[in-house]
Every structure is written in structure tokens, then in C-alpha cells.
N, C-alpha and C positions, 0 to 999 in steps of 0.2 A: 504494500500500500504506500502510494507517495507519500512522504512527509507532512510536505505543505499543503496538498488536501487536505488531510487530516486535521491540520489546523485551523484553517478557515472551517471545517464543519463543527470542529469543538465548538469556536468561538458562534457558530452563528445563532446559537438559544440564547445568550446572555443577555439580551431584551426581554427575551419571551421570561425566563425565569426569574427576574425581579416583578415583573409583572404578572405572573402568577403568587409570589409571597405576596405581594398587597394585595391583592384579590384575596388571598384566604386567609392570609395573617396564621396566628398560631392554635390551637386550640389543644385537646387532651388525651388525642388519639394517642395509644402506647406505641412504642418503636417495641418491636422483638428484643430488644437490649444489645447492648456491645457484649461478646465474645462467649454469649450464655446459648446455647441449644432450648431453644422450646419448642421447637415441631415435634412428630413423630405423634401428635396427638390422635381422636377421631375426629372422624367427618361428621356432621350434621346429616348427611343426607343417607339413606338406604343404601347398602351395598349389597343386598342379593338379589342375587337371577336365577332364572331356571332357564337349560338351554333345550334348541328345538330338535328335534328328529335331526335336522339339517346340520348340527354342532355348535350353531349361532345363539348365544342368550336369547332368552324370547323377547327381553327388556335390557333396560340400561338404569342402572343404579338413579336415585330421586337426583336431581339436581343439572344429569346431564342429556341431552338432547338424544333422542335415536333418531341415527339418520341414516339407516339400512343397515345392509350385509355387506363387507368385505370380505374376500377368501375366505366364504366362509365362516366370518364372527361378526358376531354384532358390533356394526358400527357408534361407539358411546361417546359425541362430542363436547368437548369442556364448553363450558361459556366465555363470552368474551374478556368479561373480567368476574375473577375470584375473590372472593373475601371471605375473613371466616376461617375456617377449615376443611381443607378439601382431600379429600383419601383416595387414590384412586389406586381399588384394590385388584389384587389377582385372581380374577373371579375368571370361571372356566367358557368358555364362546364368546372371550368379551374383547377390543383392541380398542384403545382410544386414540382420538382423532384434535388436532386445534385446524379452526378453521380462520385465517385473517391474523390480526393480533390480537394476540390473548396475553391479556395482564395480570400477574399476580399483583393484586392491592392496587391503590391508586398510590402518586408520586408523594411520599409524607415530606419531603424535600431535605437540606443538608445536615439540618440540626435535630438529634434525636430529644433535645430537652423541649423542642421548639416547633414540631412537628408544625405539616399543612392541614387543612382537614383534609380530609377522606379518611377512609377503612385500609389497615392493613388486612393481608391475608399468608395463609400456608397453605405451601400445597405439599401433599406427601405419597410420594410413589413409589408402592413395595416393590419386591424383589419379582424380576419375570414380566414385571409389567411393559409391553409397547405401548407408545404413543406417538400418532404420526400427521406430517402435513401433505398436505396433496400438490401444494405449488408452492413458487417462490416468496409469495407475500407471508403465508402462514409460518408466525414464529412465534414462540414464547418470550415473555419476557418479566423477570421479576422484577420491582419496581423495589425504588428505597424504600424502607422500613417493614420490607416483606420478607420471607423465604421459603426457598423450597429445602424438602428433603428428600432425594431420591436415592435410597439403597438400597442397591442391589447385593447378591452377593458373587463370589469366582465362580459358581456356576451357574447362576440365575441373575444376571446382570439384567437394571432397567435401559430401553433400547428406545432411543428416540429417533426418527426416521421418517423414509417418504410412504407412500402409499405403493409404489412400485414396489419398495422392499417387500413391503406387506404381500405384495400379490406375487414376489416369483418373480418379475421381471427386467429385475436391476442385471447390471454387469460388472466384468470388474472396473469399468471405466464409469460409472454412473455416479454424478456429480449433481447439485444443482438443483434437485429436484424438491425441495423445501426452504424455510429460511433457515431455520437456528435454532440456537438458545440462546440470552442475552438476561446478563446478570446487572443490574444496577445497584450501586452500592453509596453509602457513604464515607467513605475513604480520602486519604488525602490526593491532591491531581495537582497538574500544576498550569490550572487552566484558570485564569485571575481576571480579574476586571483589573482596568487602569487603576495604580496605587498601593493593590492588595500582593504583597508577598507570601509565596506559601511556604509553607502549610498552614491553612487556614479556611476556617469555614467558609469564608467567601467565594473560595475558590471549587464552583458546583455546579457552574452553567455550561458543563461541556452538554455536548447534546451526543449522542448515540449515534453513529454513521447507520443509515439506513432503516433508522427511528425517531418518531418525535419524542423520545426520553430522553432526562436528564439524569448527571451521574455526579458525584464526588461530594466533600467534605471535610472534616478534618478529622473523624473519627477513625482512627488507624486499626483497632479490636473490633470494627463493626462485623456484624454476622449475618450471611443471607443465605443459611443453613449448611446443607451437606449435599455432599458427590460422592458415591463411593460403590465402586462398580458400577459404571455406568459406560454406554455405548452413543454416540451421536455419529450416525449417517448419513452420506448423500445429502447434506449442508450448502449452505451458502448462495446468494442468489444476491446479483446485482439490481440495485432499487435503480436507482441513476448513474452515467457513470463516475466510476471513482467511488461512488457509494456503495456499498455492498457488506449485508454480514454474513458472517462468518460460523465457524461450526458452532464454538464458543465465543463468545464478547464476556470478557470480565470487564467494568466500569465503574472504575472505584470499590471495587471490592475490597473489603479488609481479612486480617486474616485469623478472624473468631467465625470464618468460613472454611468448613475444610471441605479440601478435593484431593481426592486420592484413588487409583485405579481407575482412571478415567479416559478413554479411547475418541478421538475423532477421525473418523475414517470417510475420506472422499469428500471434502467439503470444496465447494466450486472457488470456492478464496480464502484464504489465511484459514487454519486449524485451530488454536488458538490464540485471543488479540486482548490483550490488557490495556487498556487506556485506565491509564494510573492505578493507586490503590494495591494493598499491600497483601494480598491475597497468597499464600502458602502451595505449593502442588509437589506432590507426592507421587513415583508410581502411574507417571502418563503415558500415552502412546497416542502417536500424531503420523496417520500412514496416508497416502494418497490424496495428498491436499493439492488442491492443484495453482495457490501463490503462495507466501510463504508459509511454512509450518507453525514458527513459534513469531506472534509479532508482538512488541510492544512499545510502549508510547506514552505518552502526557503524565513523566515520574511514578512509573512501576517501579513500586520495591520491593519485591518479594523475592522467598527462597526456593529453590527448586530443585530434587534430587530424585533421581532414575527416572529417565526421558531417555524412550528409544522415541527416534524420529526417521521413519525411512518412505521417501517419495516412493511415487510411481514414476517406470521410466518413460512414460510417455506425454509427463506434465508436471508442470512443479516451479516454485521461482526458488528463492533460496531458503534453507532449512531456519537461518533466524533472519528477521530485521529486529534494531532494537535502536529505537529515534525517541529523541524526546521532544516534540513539538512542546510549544507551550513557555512559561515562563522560567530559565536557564537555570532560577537560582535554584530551583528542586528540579532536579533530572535525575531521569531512570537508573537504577542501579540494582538489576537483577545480579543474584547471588545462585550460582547452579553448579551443581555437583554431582559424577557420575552419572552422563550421559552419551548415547551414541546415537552419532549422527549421520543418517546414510543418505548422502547425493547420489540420486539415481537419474533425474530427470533429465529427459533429452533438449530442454529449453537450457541454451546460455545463458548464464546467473553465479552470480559467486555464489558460496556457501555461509557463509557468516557475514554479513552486513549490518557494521555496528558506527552509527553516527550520530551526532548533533546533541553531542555532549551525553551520551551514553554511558557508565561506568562497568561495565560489565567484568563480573568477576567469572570467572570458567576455571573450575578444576575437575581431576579425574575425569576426564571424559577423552571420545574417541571420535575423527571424525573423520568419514573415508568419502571418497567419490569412485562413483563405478560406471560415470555416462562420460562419453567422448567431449559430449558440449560441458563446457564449465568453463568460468574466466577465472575467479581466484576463489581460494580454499579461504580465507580472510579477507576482507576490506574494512579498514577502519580509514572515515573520512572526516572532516572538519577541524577548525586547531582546539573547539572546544572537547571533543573528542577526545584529540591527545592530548589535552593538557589535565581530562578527568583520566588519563591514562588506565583502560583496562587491564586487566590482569590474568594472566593464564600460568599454572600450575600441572606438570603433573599430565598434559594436553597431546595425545599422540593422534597425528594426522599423517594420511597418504592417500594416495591416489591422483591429486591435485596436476597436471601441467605446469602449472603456478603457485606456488604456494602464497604466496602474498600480492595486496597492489603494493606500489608504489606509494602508494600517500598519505602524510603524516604517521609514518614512524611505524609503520604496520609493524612489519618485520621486526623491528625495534622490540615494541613493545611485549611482541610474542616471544620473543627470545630473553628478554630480560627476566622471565620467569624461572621457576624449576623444573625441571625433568619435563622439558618439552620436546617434541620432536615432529618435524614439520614434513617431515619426506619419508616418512616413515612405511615398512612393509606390511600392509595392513594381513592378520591372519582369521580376522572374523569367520567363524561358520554363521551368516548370514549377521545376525547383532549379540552371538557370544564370542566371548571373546576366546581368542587362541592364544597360540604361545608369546608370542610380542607384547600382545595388550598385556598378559597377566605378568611379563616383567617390567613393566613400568614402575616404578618406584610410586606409594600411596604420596599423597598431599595429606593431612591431618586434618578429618572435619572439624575437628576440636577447634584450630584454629579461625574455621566459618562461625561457628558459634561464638566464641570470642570475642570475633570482630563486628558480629551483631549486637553482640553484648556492650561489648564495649564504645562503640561509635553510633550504636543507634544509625547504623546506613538506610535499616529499611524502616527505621519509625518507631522499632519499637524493641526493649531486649528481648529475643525470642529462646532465649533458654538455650534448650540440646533440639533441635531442628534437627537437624541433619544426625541421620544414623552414622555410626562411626564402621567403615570399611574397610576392608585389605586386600580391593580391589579399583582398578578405573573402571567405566562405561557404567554402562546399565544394568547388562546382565553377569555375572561373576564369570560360570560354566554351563555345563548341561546339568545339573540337578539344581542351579538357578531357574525357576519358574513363577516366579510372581504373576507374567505375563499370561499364562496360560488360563482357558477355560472361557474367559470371558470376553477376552479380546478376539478380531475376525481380521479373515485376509492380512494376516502378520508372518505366518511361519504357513512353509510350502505346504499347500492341500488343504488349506484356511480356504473358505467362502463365506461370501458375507451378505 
């Protein structure tokens, strides 16, 4: 995603959302609270069905709309906006559907002591559950002072998708075919009105690329529930161009949100896109995305360990961008640990594209390329860039033509780390690692923790984050399996 798009569409709500706070002022709606879990509750509405001869529930649980049979199950669609509590159970003939934009709660706005009126809501989606869109426009979207809970488990992951999926006849190339998920959060951004430096509540009028929602805050422990085993497929769908979401939109998420075990596979644009907010991930997997894998933006702070990331080789831009539009004095500074990273795509693109005062810390991890087109294995550009000077530890890359651009200090910077190695003989069985990776010398997460601890880079001391390792990448060996059961199209004879 460009840059300076990005910027101009943050900046273009901050009319609109002063002008919605005086329209509603404050009133006494509750926020879900910073960094407290309160979903997993029940629903208001009936949750049993009896199914037909056919296999299809005869009905659809009180609250949500029956709007047929698909493959076979009764079609049960959410409403347009949720409030309340909403369950949507694993009941047998049954598959859900969002049709348009569907909101969890209305926008309670930046400040949780100072809420807008409207209703929050939850929504909570057990284990097994599908839920799908049939076109581009139809997304989900949690709003501030809302959350979802969707857990799944490693064998019963909840699966959010197209309606193709649902019928049998997607491909392995099948992109596009829904909007998303899109998390709004109260988090810190570094998206300001004239005057206001962040971190600061003022800073909350980014608007959502390819929504009219707004995102951020200053509240760094905010929570807009959980992820955990969860699958997002066949994603992403251009509103306008330049505009377009994505598998996942984190937007100002903070990190009294956990996401952990969590798959985007085949999303038509970016796999993952943080615009700001301090949001934690644990345990992802970002496969056939067809622009970049992990994107982030407008002062993302967060920490991140075990991310396999591997393209399709017949589409794909580069595995990260990581820009920080916005206001210079809070710029992004993800913290990521034990990841691998596979350039497969046959589209020319670097692999790591880190600019515009970005901080990026990278250690343990492995990054290879296996397509003929590729320009460089790194680019870091801007002098604010290298004067935030990223940091790489521990970092074994091959396959490259190129290992580095030319500018601002690429190369520099990558080698002034420890136990890097830039041209390295990559020996992966496909993203475990082989005999090379496993002699790499460890980086110490202790150290990450530390330095969280210590400098508050991402907002906040976060303790022991990061698991302590005695290996690089993501996956250790073959009796390393985290990835297994719930994840699709990942390891050969995977279908999805």
C-alpha cells in the first residue's frame, strides 16, 4: 500500500470526527474496559435448531435473519449492527452469513472514561463455526468500545470466508471474493490534528481505508477481545482505488487484545495491516496474499513472534512494508522474533520494505527467496529511516540476487548487527528449518523483553512476551507443529 495514500485517507475523517463528538458529547455507555476479557458470555437470542431431511437447520437461531440454503445448511444472517450479546453457536445444518457492513456496537469514540452515545456490543464465535461474505463490500467490523471473541481450537478453528468457499468452488488462486475483518481500536496512532503530539487522545481521527470508521487513542491496554485459532479466507477487495481492505485491519488496536494462531490465506491485498496501536500477535500464518503480507503504518508498536509468511508464486508484493505515515515524533517500531519469511512471488518487489522513519527490530528469523523476479532481499529508505536505525540480530537470509538496495545505509545497518548473514545457503524443508538455520547462533528474547521493559518502545512494559528459544525462524524441526490442524494450503497436500 503507498504510503502517502495512506495518509491523506487517515487524515481525511478528522472533520467528520470532531463533528460527531459534539453531536453526541459524552454520556455513560460502559467501554468493555482496558486489558480485562469480558466476552465469552451468552446471547440473548435462541440458539437451537432442528435440521431438515435435506441437512439444512429448519430455522436460524432468534435474532438472525434466514435467508435460505447454502451447500446444503441453512443460511443464518447477522444483522447489520450488533449490540448486546451475540453467540453464534455451533449448531448442526447451520453456516453464517454478513451481508454489507456489519458493525459490532456503534463508534463509542477515543476516550473510554468519555464514551459517545450508542451501545456497545460482543460478539462471540465458538469453535467450528463458519461465517461468510458473498462479495466485496460485505465485511465485518468491530467498532471502538466493542469486541469480538472468536475461539477456535487446533482442530476446530472458526473460519471466516467467501460463499465460494462455502460451496466447493474456490481455487488455489481464489482471492477477492469478500471484504474482511476490521478491528477498531483505541490505541495510540500517530494520526494528530495541527498542534496535538502523540501519544495522545486527540490523536483518533484516522479513518479506516475502505470504511467510514474511525480508529485510535491513547489507551495502549485497550481490548477488543480475542483471536485464537482462527482462519480468514479469500479477503480483501478494492473499494476505490488505493483503497482497499484487507484480510485483517488492526486500527489502533491495543494489546489487552490477544491474537494468537491466526491464518490469512489468499486475501486480494495486504494479509495483515496495522494502522497504529499496540496490538501483540503470537503464532500467525500469512500465505497467499496477493500485496504485501505483513503491512504497517500510522506508529505500530507491537511485538511479534512465530510468523511463517510464505507467498504464492504467482502473486504477491513484498513479505513486509512497514511506513509510518503520520506524525514523525511516534513512528512504528514493531518488535518481531522468530520468523520465516518465504519470497515466492513471480511479481518484482523487494522482500523487506522498511521506510519513513520505521524502527524495526528483526531477530531470529529466516528469510529466503525462491522466485527469479525479486529486486532486493532489504530496502530500507528515507534518512529518517536510518537515523531510527533498525536493527537485525541473529537474521539468516538467501536466495536474494541482491541482497541489499543501495540506500541509506541498508547494508550498513544489517551488518552492524549479530550473527547475520545475508547470502546465506538457505536449507529449509519448505519453512522448517534445516541444518544452516539450526546453526545460527540464538539472539536472547530476554533481551526483547528488556528492552520493552525498559524503554517502553511499544507503550507499555510488556513483561516476558516473547517465549525464550534455542532456535531462529518459526518452526524449530519436524516435531515443531504448532502450525498444524488448523491452518490450510500451508504444507504440501493442504487444501483450502
Amino acid at each position: 500500500m503507498n504510503t502517502s495514500t495512506k495518509f491523506r485517507l487517515g487524515l481525511l475523517g478528522f472533520t467528520a470526527a470532531v463533528a460527531l463528538a459534539g453531536c453526541f458529547g459524552a454520556d455513560n455507555v460502559a467501554s468493555p474496559g482496558e486489558g480485562v476479557l469480558v466476552g465469552g458470555g451468552t446471547s440473548s437470542s435462541s440458539s437451537s435448531s432442528s435440521s431438515s431431511s435435506s441437512g439444512a437447520a429448519d430455522s436460524c437461531p432468534t435474532g438472525l435473519a434466514n435467508v435460505g440454503v447454502v451447500a446444503g445448511l441453512r443460511n443464518c444472517q447477522l444483522p447489520s449492527k450488533i449490540t448486546g450479546n451475540l453467540v453464534l453457536k455451533n449448531l448442526p445444518g447451520v453456516v453464517y452469513s454478513i451481508s454489507g457492513r456489519v458493525a459490532v456496537g456503534d463508534d463509542l469514540g477515543a476516550d473510554p472514561t468519555a464514551p459517545l452515545a450508542g451501545s456497545s456490543g460482543i460478539l462471540t464465535v465458538e469453535p467450528g463455526v463458519r461465517v461468510f461474505g458473498s462479495g466485496g463490500l460485505d465485511y465485518l467490523i468491530i467498532q471502538r468500545g466493542s469486541q469480538i471473541f472468536a475461539e477456535g481450537t487446533a482442530t476446530n478453528p472458526v473460519i471466516f470466508t467467501s460463499r465460494a468457499s462455502i460451496e466447493g468452488t474456490t481455487t488455489l488462486e481464489s482471492d477477492g471474493q469478500w471484504g474482511g475483518l476490521v478491528i477498531a481500536g483505541r490505541a495510540p496512532t500517530n494520526i494528530c490534528p495541527t498542534g496535538v503530539t502523540p501519544p495522545n487522545v486527540g490523536c483518533n481521527a484516522g479513518q479506516i481505508e475502505g470504511t467510514n470508521a474511525f480508529y485510535g487513542g491513547n489507551s495502549v491496554a485497550d481490548n477488543s477481545g480475542t483471536l485464537k485459532y482462527v482462519r480468514i479466507m479469500h479477503s480483501g477487495f478494492e473499494v476505490l482505488p488505493g483503497n482497499e481492505l484487507n484480510g485483517i485491519t488492526f486500527a489502533g488496536v491495543g494489546n489487552g487484545t490477544k491474537v494468537e494462531y491466526v491464518q490469512v490465506h489468499n486475501s486480494s491485498d495486504d494479509g495483515m495491516e496495522m494502522f497504529g496501536g499496540t496490538v501483540n500477535l503470537k503464532h500467525i500464518v500469512l500465505t497467499g496474499n496477493s500485496d504485501d503480507s505483513l503491512d504497517t503504518d500510522t506508529g505500530y508498536r507491537g511485538n511479534i513472534q512465530f510468523l511463517i509468511v510464505k507467498q504464492s508464486q504467482t502473486r504477491g508484493d513484498r513479505l513486509f512494508e512497514m511506513s509510518c505515515a503520520g506524525n514523525a515524533a511516534y513512528c512504528s517500531h514493531p518488535v518481531i522474533s522468530n520468523a520465516t519469511l518465504i519470497r515466492r512471488s513471480s511479481v518484482a518487489s523487494n522482500g523487506l520494505e522498511i521506510n519513513s522513519g520505521t524502527d524495526l527490530t528483526l531477530v531470529n528469523s529466516v528469510i529466503t527467496n525462491t522466485a527469479t523476479a525479486s529486486t532486493f532481499g532489504i530496502r530500507i529508505t528515507g534518512a529518517t529511516t536510518e537515523t531510527a536505525a533498525p536493527t537485525f540480530h541473529s537474521v539468516y537470509m538467501g536466495g536474494f540476487a541482491t541482497a541489499f538496495a543501495t540506500t541509506n545505509n541498508t547494508a550498513a545497518l544489517f551488518n552492524a548487527g549479530t550473527n547475520n548473514t545475508s547470502a546465506g545457503t538457505i536449507t529449509l524443508a519448505d519453512f522448517v528449518n534445516g541444518a544452516n538455520e539450526t546453526a545460527v547462533p540464538v539472539r536472547a528474547v530476554s533481551t526483547l523483553n528488556s528492552l520493552t521493559n525498559a524503554t517502553s518502545v511499544n507503550g507499555v512494559a510488556n513483561g516476558n512476551f516473547f517465549t525464550t528459544v534455542d532456535y531462529i525462524g518459526a518452526v524449530k524441526n519436524a516435531s515443531d507443529t504448532w502450525y498444524a490442524g488448523w491452518t490450510c494450503g500451508l504444507t504440501a497436500g493442504s487444501t483450502c
